[in-house]
C-alpha positions as CSV (number, residue, x, y, z in Angstrom):
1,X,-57.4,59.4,13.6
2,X,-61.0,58.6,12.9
3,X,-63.2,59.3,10.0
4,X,-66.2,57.1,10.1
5,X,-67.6,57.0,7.0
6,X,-71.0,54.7,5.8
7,X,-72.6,55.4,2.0
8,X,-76.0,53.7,1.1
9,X,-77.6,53.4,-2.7
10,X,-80.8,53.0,-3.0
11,X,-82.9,52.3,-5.8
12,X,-86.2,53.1,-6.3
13,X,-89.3,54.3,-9.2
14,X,-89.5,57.4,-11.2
15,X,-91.8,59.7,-10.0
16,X,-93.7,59.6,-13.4
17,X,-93.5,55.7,-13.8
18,X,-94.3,54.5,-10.8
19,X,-98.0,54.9,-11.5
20,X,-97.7,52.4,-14.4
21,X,-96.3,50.3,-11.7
22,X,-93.4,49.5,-13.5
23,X,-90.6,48.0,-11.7
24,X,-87.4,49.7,-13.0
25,X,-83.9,51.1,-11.6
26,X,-84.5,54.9,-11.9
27,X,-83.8,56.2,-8.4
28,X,-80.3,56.3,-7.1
29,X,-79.4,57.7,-3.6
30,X,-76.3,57.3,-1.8
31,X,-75.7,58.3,2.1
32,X,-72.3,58.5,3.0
33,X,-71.3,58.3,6.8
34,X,-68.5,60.8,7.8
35,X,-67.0,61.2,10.9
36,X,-68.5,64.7,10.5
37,X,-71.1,64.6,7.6
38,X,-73.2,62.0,6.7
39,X,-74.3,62.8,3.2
40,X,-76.6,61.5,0.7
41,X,-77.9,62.3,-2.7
42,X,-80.3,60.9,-4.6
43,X,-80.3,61.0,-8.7
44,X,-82.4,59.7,-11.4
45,X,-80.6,57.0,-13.3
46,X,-82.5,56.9,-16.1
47,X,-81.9,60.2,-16.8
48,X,-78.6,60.3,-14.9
49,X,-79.1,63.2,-13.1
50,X,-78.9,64.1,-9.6
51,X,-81.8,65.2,-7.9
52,X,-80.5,65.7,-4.4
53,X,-77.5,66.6,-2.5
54,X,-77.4,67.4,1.1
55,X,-75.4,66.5,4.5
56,X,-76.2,66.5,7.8
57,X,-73.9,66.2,11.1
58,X,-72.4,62.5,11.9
59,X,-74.2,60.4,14.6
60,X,-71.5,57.3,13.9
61,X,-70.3,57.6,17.7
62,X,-73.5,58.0,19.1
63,X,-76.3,56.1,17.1
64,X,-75.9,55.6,13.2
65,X,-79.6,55.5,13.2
66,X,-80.2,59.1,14.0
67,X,-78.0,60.4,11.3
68,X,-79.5,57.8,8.5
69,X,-83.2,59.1,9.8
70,X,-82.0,62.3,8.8
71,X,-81.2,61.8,5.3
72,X,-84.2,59.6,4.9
73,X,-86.3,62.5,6.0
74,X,-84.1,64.4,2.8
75,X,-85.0,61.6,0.4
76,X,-88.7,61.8,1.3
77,X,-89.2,65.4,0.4
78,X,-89.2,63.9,-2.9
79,X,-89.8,60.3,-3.1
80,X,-93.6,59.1,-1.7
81,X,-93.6,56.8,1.1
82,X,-94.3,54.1,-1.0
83,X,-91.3,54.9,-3.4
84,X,-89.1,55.2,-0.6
85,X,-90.5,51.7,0.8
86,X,-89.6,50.0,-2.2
87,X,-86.9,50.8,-3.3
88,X,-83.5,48.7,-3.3
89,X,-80.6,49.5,-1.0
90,X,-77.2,49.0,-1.1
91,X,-74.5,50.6,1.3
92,X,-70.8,50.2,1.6
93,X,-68.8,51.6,4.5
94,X,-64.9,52.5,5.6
95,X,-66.4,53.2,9.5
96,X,-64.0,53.8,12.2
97,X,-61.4,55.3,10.0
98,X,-60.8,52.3,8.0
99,X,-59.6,49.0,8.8
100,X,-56.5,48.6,10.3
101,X,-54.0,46.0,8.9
102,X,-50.7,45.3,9.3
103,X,-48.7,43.4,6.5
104,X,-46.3,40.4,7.9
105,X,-44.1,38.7,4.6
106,X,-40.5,37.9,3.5
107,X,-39.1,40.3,1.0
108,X,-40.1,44.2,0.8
109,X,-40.3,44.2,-3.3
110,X,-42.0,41.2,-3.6
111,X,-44.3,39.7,-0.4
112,X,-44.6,43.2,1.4
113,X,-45.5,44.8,-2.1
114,X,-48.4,42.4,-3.0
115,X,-49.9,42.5,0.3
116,X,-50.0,45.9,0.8
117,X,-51.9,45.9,-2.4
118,X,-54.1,43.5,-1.3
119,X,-54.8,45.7,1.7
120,X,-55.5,48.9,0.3
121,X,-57.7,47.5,-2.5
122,X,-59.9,46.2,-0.3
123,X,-60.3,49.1,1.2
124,X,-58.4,48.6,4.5
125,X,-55.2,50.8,5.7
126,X,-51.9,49.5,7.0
127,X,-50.8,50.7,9.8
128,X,-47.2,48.5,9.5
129,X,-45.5,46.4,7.4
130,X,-42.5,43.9,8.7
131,X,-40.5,41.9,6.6
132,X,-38.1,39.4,7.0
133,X,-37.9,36.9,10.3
134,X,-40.0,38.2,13.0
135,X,-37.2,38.9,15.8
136,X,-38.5,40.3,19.4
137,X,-37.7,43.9,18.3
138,X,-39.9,44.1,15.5
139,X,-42.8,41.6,17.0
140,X,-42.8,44.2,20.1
141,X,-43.7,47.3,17.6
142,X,-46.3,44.9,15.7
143,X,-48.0,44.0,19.0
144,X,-48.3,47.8,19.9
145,X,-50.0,48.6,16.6
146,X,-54.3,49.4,17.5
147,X,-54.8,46.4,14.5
148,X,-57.9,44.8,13.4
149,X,-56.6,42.0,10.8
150,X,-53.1,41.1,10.8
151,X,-51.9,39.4,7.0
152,X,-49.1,37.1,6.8
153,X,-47.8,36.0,3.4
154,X,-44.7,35.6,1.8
155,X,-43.2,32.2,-0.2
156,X,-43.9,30.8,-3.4
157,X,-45.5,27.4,-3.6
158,X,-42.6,24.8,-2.9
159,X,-40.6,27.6,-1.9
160,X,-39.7,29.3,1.5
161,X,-40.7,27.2,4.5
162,X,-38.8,28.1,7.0
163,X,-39.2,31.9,7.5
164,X,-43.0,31.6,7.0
165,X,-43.3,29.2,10.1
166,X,-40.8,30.9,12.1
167,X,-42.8,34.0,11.6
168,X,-46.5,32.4,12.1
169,X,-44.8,30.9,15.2
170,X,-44.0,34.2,16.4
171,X,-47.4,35.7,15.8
172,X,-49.1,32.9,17.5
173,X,-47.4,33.1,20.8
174,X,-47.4,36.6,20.7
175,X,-50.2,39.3,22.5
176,X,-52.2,39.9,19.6
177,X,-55.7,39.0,19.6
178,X,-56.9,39.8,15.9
179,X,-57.9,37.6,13.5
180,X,-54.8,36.3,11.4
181,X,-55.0,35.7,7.2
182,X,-52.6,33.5,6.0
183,X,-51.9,34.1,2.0
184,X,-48.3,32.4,1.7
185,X,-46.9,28.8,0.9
186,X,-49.6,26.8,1.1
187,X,-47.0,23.7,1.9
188,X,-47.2,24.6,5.4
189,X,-50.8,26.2,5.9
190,X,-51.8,23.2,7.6
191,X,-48.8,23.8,10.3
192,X,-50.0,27.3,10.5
193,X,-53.5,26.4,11.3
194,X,-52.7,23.8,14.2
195,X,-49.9,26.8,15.4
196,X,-52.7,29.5,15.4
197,X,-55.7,27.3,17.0
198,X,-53.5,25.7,19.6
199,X,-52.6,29.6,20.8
200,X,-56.2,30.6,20.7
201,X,-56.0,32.5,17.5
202,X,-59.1,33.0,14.8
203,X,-56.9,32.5,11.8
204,X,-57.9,32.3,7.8
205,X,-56.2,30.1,5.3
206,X,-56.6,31.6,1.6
207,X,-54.5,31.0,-1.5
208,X,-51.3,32.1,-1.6
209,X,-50.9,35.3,-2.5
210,X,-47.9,35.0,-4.6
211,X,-48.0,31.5,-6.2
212,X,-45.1,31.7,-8.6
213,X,-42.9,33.9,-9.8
214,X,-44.3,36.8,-11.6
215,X,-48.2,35.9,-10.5
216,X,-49.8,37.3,-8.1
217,X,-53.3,36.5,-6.7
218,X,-55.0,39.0,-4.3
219,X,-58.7,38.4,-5.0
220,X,-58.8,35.6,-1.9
221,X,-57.1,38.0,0.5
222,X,-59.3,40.8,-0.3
223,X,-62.5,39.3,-0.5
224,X,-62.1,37.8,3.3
225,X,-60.8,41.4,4.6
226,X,-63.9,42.4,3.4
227,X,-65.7,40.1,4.9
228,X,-63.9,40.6,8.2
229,X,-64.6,44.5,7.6
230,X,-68.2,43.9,7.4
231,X,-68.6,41.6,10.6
232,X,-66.7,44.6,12.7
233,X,-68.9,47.3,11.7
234,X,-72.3,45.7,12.1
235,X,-71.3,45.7,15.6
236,X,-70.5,49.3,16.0
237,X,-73.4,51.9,17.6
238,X,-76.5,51.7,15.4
239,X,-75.0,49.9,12.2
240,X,-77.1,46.4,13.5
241,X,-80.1,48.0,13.4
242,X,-79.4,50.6,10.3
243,X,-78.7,47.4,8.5
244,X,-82.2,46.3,8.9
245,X,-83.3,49.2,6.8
246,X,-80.9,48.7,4.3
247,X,-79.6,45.4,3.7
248,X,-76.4,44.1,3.2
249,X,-72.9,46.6,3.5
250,X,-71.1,45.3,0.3
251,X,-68.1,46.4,0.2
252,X,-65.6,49.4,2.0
253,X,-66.0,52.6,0.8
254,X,-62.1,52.8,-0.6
255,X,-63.6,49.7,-2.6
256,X,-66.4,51.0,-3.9
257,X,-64.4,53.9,-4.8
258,X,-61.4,51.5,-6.7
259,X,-64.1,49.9,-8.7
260,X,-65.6,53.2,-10.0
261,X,-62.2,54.1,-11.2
262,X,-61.6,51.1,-13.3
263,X,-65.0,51.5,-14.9
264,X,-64.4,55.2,-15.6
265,X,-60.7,54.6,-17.2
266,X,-62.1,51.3,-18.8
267,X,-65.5,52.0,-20.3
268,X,-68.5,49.7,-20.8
269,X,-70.0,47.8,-23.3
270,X,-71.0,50.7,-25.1
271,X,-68.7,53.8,-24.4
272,X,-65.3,54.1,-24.3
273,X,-63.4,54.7,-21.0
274,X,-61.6,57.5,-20.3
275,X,-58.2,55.8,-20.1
276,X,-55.1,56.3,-17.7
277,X,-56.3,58.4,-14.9
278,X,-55.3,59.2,-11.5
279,X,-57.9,59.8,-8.6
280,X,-57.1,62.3,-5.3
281,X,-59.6,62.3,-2.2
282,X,-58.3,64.1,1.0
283,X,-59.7,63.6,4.2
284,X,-59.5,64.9,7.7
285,X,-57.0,61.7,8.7
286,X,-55.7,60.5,5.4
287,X,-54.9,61.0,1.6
288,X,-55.8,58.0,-0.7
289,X,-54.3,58.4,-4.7
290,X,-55.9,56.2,-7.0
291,X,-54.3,55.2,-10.3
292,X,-56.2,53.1,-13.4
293,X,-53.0,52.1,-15.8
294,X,-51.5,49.0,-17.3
295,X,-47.8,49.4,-15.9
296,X,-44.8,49.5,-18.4
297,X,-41.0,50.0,-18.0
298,X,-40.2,53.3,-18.2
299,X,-37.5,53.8,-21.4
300,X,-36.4,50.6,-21.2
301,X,-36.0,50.3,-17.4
302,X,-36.0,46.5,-16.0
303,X,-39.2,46.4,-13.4
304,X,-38.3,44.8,-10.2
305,X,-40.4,44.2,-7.7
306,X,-43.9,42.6,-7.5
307,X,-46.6,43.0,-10.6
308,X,-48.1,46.5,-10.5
309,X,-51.9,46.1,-10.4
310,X,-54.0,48.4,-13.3
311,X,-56.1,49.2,-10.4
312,X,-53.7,50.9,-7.4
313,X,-54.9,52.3,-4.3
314,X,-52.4,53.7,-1.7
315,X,-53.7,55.6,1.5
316,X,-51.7,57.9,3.6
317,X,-52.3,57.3,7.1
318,X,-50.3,60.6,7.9
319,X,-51.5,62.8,5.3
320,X,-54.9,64.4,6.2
321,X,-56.6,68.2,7.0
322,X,-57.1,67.9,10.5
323,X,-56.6,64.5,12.9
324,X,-53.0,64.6,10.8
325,X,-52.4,67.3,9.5
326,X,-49.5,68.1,12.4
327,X,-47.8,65.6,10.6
328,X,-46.6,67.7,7.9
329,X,-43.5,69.0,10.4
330,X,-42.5,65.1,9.7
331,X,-41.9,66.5,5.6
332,X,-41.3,70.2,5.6
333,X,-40.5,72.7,8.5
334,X,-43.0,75.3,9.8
335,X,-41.3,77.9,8.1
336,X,-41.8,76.9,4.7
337,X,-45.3,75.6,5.0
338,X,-46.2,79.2,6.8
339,X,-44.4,81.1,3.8
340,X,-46.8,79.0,1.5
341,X,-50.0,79.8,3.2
342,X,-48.9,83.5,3.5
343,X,-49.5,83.4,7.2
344,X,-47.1,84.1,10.1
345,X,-45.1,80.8,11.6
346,X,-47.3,81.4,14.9
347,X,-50.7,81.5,12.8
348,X,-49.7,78.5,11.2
349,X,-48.5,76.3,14.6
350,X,-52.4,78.1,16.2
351,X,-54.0,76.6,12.7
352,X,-52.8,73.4,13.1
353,X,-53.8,73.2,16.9
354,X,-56.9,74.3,16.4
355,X,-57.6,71.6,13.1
356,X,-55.9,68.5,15.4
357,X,-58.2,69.5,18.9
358,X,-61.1,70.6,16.3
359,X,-61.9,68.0,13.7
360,X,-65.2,69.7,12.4
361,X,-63.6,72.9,11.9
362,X,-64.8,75.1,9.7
363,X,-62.3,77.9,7.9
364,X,-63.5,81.3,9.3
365,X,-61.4,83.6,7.7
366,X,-59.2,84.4,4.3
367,X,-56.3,83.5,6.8
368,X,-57.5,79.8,7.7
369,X,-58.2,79.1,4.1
370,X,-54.9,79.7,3.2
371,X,-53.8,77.3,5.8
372,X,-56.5,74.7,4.6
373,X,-55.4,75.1,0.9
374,X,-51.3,74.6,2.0
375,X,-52.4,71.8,3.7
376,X,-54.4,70.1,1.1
377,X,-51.5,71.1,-1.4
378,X,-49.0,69.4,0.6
379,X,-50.8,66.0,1.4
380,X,-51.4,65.4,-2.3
381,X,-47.9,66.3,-3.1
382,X,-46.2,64.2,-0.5
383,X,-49.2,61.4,-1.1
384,X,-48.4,61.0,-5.0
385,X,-45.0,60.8,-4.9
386,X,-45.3,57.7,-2.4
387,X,-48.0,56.3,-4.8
388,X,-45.4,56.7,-7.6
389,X,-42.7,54.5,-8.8
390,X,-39.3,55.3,-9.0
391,X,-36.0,54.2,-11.4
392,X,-32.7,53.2,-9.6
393,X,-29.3,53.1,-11.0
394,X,-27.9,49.6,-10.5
395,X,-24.4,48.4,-11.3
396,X,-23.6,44.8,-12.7
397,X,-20.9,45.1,-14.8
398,X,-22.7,48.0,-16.8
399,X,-24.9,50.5,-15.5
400,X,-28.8,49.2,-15.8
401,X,-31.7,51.0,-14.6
402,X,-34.5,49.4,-12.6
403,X,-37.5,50.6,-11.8
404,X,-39.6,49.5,-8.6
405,X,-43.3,50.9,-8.6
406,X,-46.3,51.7,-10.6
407,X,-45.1,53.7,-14.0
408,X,-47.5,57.0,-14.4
409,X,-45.7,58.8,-16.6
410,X,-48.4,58.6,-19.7
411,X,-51.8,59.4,-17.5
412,X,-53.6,63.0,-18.3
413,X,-56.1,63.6,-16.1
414,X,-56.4,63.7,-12.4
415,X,-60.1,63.5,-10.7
416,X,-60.4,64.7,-7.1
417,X,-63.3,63.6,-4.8
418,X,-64.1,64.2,-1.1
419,X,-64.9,67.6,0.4
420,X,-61.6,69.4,1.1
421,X,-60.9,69.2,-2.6
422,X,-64.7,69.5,-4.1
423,X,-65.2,72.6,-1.8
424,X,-62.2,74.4,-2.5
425,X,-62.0,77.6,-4.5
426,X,-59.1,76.5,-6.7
427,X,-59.3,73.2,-6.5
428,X,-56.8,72.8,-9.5
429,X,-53.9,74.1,-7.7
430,X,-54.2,70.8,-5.5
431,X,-54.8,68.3,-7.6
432,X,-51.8,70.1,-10.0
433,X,-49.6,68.6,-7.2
434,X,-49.8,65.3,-8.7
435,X,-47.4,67.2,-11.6
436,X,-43.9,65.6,-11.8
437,X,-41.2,68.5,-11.2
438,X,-38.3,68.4,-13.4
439,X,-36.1,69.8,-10.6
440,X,-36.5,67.9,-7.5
441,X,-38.8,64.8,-9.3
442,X,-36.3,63.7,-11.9
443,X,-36.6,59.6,-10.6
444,X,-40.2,59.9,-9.9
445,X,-42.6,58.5,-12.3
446,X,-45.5,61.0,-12.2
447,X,-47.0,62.6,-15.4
448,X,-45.6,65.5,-16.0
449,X,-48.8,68.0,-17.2
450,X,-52.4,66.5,-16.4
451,X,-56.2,68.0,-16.7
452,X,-57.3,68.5,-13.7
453,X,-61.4,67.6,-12.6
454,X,-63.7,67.2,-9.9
455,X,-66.6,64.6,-9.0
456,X,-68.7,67.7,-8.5
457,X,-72.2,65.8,-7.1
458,X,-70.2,63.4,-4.7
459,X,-70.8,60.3,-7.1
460,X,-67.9,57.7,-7.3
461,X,-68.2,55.9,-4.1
462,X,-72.3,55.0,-5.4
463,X,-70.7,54.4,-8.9
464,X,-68.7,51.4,-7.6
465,X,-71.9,49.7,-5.8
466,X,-74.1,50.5,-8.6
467,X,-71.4,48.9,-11.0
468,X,-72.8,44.9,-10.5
469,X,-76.3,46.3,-11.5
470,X,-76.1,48.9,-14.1
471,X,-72.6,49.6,-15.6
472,X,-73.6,51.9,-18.3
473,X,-75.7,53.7,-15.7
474,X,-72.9,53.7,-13.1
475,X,-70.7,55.3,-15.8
476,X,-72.9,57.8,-17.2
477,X,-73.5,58.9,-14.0
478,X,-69.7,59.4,-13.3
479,X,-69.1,61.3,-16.5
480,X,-72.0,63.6,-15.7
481,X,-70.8,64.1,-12.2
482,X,-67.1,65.3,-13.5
483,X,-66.3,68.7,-14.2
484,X,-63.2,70.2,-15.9
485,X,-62.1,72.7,-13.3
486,X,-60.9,75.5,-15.5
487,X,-64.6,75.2,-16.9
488,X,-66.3,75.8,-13.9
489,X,-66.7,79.0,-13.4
490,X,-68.5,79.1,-10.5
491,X,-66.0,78.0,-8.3
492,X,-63.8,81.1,-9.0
């Protein structure tokens, strides 16, 4: 389940002021590396507009370098040689499919919860998550997951000592060989160092990740995945010497992405945000929701749980339009699915085949786009309602409701990115999916009617990067990018 993907931003001169040899941010280009597109586009910032937009196939497996040449060649068509020279470049990545995490801790709501956060807002994936003491069952399935980073939290300062150790103990006599982060009780991170270096493993100590109750602290853990992320993919086929041309990779791509969002719900300095939102970009191998809102309890529900972030990124590892989407049997049966796409049940098990042994597939027919539609439909479905919180009915003494998750009840407006959802003819029918349904949804906290738009020119990833250097431009750029479906007419 790969999708290899590597974006770039470069800044450079205006055409029209670079003869005045004025140095000022006025060229933006971003090159995104897919596992079947790379694609870049360059825009003017100081106009925010977007000059260019093109892709061209992926050379990730082979040699990054060949694929980058290509959109350079793009870029140069209308930037001089000198422009292009001296321009500034930035890049983020999410290569190999994302990085592959695995979340060790102590309680599902509350050390499970927060890590899994941390994960996915620094862009990784988790491929697992194991709570509780580490018995020979559960370290057995951890030890066959293909990880990269394993975190292990869990235990408030002064508080829980003696899972935390059995579990590091575990891990450090165990097979894996992946650098281990340790975000828990720092009472014992000294024990856990000497445990990990005396078994041979490259282990991390950070701040804990929950210090107290009702904190929670994830900026350590995230800023050394990242880190982490960046030393893996410099060694991968090209990336070494691709980042000779460009500089340093600053953050994942899912990253970049997170910190667009909160600059597009928030605002600037100078223009109001656009408030609650959720995002929706589908890929080939997963489905990552994006929500920007300041969680509340929903009509007087208790939260339980860990502290909501305003920021949330989930990713579905299982959700996706080709690599995964066989996956789908795992949620609905072939006969519904085929009755949605209007195709017969064998069209629909020959579709599927041909997207899981055919990742650059292409739909060829009225037929296939059906299927590719159902499929996107169905992965942002099943994708929000995961994001989602939910309310439970507990019982002591008198009947109290709790709810456990992320509260989205008040957002109107839904933003898709990524090309199954940009390229598709109604793209509001899939990003509708994020619509609570009063029949089958009634303890899922979804918003029940949202305005539905699309990141037309490809933008937010470069948004994110460009954020630490020009917010206003970073946003303008975003807002000019987004387009209300229903007004789009040329999409009909």
């Amino acid at each position: 389940q790969c999708s290899e993907r590597k974006n770039f931003i470069l800044f450079s001169f205006h055409k029209n002021d670079f003869k005045n040899e004025r140095i000022v941010k006025l060229i933006d280009k971003r090159i995104d590396f897919g596992s079947t597109f790379i694609k870049v586009v360059l825009a003017d910032i100081e106009k925010r507009e977007v000059i260019l937009s093109d892709k061209f196939p992926s050379t990730v497996h082979t040699d990054a370098r060949i694929g980058l040449e290509h959109c350079f060649q793009a870029v140069k068509k209308v930037l001089s040689e000198e422009q292009f020279h001296q321009a500034l470049k930035l890049s983020s990545s999410s290569a190999a499919g994302g990085l592959r995490m695995a979340v060790v801790g102590l309680t599902r709501t509350l050390s499970i919860t927060a890590g899994r956060d941390a994960v996915f807002g620094a862009g990784a994936k988790v491929m697992g998550t194991f709570h509780g003491e580490l018995d020979d069952e559960k370290l057995k399935e951890l030890e066959q997951l293909d990880l990269e980073i394993l975190l292990l939290c869990g235990g408030y300062e002064n508080g829980n000592t003696t899972m935390v150790l059995h579990n590091a103990k575990r891990i450090a006599e165990s097979k894996i060989r992946v650098p281990i982060v340790y975000s828990g009780n720092n009472q014992v991170a000294k024990q856990i160092r000497f445990l990990m270096s005396s078994h041979k493993k490259e282990c991390f100590i950070i701040d804990n990740i929950l210090p107290e109750v009702g904190v929670v602290h994830v900026e350590p853990s995230q800023e050394i995945i990242r880190h982490l992320f960046m030393q893996r993919i410099t060694n991968m086929k090209g990336l070494s010497a691709v980042k000779e041309s460009l500089g340093e990779i600053l953050m994942p791509t899912p990253a970049a992405v997170l910190a667009a969002g909160e600059l597009l719900s928030g605002g600037t300095k100078t223009k109001e945000g656009m408030g609650p939102l959720m995002m929706v970009d589908v890929g080939g191998a997963t489905t990552d929701i994006y929500s920007f809102i300041i969680n509340k309890g929903y009509d007087g529900a208790k939260i339980a749980g860990s502290l909501e972030p305003f920021g949330k990124r989930t990713v579905e590892g299982d959700m996706g339009m080709r690599e995964s989407s066989v996956c789908l049997y795992n949620e609905m049966d072939v006969k519904t699915l085929a009755e949605k796409a209007k195709v017969s049940e064998e069209q629909w098990k020959a579709g599927i085949e041909k997207r899981i042994t055919n990742t650059s597939y292409l739909t060829d027919s009225e037929e296939e786009y059906r299927i590719d539609q159902t499929i996107a439909k169905s992965a942002v479905r099943i994708s929000a309602r995961r994001h989602a919180g939910k309310l439970e009915d507990t019982y002591y003494g008198s009947c109290e409701r709790v709810q456990r998750g992320k509260n989205l009840t008040d957002i109107k407006t839904v933003i898709g990115t990524g090309g199954p959802i940009i390229n598709s003819r109604h793209p509001e029918l899939i990003l509708k999916q994020v619509e609570k349904n009063s029949q089958t949804d009634r303890d899922i906290l979804l918003p029940k009617k949202v305005e539905t738009y699309i990141d037309r020119e490809y933008v937010f990833f470069a948004a994110g990067l460009l954020k630490d250097y020009d917010e206003e431009a970073a946003y303008e750029q975003m807002t000019k990018s987004i387009t209300k479906v229903e007004d789009d007419k040329t999409r009909r």
